[in-house]
C-alpha positions, 0 to 999 in steps of 0.5 A, a space after each residue: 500500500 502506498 499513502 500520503 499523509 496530506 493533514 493530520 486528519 487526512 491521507 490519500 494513497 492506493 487500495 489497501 489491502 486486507 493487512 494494511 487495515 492494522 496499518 491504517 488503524 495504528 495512525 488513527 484512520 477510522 475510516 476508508 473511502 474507496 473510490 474504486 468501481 472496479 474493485 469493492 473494499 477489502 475485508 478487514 478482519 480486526 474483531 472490531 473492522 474499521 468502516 469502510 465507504 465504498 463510492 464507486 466512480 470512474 476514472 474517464 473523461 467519459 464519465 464525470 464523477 458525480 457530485 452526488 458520492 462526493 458529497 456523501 464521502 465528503 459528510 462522513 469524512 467530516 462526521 468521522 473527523 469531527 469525532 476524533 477519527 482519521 480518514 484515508 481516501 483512494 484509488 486505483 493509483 491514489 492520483 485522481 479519484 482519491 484525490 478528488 476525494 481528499 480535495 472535497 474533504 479539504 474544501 468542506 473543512 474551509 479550504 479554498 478549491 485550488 490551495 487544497 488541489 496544491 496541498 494535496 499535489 506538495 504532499 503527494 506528487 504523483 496526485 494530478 488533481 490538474 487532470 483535465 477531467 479530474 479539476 472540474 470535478 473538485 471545482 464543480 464540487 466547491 460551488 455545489 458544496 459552498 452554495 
């Protein structure tokens, strides 16, 4: 597995697998975001498994991410954050849905659209929150969310 911590609060990386659930648990993150459609959560086997969120989207041009699971992940994000927890975002190669993700959480927490999409590419340089079809997302999503 490989993941940026991006804030305290957030990390954004690849899908982890089954053994990387105690990882994630030992830094606090109480919640998994998995923006993948190709691939459901895997199982976490810990007596107590850590919440998984499961937010299928595709990454093509030809297919917008909706709004609609942005706004859902962004909520519990926040709710899970809010009660301590810590939250970890991603996809396939943690470089454009999980980023999308992680710019979303970053944007309902108060930051402005661009500074979080810098952030998260300073902490994480193979992110490409720039992307052509991956920016208008995370821009789309401020104005829906900061209506």
């Amino acid at each position: 597995m490989n993941f940026s911590p991006i804030t305290p609060d957030l990390f954004i990386g690849t899908t982890p697998a089954s053994k990387d659930y105690n990882t994630l648990r030992e830094l606090g993150i109480r919640l998994v975001i998995n923006m993948r459609v190709e691939r459901m959560p895997h199982r976490d086997a810990h007596p107590t498994p850590m919440e998984r969120l499961w937010l299928p989207t595709f990454d093509t041009p030809l297919i917008p991410i909706p709004i609609k699971p942005l706004i859902r992940g962004t909520k519990a994000a926040l709710e899970t954050i809010q009660n301590g927890g810590k939250v970890f975002t991603h996809c396939a190669y943690g470089a454009h849905r999980g980023v999308v993700m992680g710019a979303c959480i970053l944007i309902a927490q108060g930051m402005q659209p661009v500074a979080a999409m810098e952030l998260i590419k300073s902490k994480r340089p193979q992110a490409d929150p720039g992307a052509f079809h991956i920016r208008p997302r995370i821009l789309k999503f401020a104005e829906v969310w900061n209506a």
